[in-house]
N, C-alpha and C positions, 0 to 999 in steps of 0.2 A: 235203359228206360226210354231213348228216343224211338225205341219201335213202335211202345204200346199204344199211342194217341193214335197212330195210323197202320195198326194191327187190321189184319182182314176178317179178325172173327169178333163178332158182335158181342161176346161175353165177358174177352180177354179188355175190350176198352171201356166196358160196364165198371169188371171190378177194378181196373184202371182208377175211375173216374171216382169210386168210390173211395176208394184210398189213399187218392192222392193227397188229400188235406192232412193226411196223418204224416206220409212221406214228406209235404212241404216242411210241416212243424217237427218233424223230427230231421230233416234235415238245417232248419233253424238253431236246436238246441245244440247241435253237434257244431255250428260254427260258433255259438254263442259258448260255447265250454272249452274249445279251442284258445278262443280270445282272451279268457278267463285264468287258462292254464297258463296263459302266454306270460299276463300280465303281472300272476302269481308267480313267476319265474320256474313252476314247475315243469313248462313245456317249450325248451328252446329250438330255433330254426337255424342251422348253420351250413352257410354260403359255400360248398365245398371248395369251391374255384376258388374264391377270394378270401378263403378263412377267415370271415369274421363274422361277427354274430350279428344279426342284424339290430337297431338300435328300435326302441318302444315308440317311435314314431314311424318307425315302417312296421309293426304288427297293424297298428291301426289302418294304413293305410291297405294293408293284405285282406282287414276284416270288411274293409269298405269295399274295397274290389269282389273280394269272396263273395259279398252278402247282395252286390249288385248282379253277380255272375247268377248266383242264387236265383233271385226274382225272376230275371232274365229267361231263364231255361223254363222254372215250372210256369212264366208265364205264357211261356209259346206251347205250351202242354197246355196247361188251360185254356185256350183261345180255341186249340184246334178240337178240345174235347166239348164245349161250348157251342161252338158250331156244326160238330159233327151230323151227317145224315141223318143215324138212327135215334128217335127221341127218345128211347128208353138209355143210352148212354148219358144223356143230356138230365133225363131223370136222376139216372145217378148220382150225376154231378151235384144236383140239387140240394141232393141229400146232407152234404157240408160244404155248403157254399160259405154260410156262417165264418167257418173256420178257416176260409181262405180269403174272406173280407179280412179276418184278423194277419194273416199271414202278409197279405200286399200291403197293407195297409190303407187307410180312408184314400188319398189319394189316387193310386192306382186303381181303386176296386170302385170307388166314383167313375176313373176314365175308360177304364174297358171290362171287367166284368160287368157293370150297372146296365153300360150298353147292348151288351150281348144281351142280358135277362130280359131286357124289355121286350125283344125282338120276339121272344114266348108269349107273347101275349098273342099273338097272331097264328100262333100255330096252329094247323087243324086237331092236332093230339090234346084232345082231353083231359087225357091224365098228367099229360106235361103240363099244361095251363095249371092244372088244379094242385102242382108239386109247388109251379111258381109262386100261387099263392100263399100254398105254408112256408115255403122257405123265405118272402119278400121282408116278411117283420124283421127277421135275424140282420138282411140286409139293409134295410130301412136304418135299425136300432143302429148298428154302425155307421154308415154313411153320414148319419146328423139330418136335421132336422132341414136344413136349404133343399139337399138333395131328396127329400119325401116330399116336402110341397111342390118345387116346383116339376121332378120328374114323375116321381112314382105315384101321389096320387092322383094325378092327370091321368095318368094311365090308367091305373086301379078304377076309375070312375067312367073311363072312356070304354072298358073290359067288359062293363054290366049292360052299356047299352045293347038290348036286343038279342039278351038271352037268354035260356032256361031260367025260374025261381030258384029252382038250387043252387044254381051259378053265383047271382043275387046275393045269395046268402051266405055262400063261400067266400066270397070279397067282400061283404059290409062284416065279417069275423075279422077277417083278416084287417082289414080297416080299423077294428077297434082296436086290435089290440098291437096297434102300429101307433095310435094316439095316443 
């Protein structure tokens, strides 16, 4: 998987990007049923070296490390798919941004996805801007109500100065249904 974010062909980091919210949250469940099995004493880990079984305070510590390892990877996949060249990959990504606000959690998805998206505001692409704007509620709704007033609607309202009435009208939708 560390190919695809920096694959040479335009299509392969599209469906990439579209997928990858599914890969995070299915990579999720799979440490989340791990932990589960663990705890249920259905799934044991044993030390072959040292023959013993490890004690219930070292799963926790495996799921905590696992689930930091976790974030870690798809979030350097995300950043580089986020910034990427081509804005139709960047499109993609838009398309379940949603679900990977859920996946990092408010914290993380406040400190560096929030970052990145805003940086779309600017773009010359069109249809990127106008993906921004459907996908910002999803992100808005999670991120909480500090981070809409003081990042996103600054922006949102700093986006309509000076341009098309469609435009306009695309962001005051978006606008309402973020309040």
């Amino acid at each position: 998987m560390n190919k695809f974010p920096s694959d040479k062909d335009v299509f392969v980091r599209c469906m990439y990007a579209s997928c990858i919210s599914l890969l995070a949250t299915s990579a999720s469940r799979f440490l989340d049923i791990a932990q589960a099995l663990r705890a249920n004493g259905s799934l044991s880990y044993t030390d072959e070296e040292a023959e013993n079984t490890f004690s219930e305070g070292v799963y926790d510590a495996l799921y905590d490390s696992g689930r930091q390892e976790l974030l870690s990877a798809f979030q350097d996949h995300v950043v580089a798919l986020l910034a990427d060249q081509e804005s139709s990959v960047r499109r993609s990504l838009l398309g379940s941004i949603t679900s990977l606000c859920v996946f990092f959690g408010r914290q993380r998805s406040n400190d560096f996805l929030l970052s990145h998206l805003i940086t779309y505001l600017n773009d010359r692409d069109w249809m990127l801007r106008c993906a921004f704007f459907e996908s910002i509620v999803g992100v808005a709704t999670f991120v909480g109500g500090q981070s809409l007033e003081v990042y996103i609607l600054p922006l949102l309202t700093q986006a309509i100065t000076g341009t098309s009435p469609s435009r306009h009208s695309n962001v005051f939708l978006k606008m309402r249904r973020s309040l």
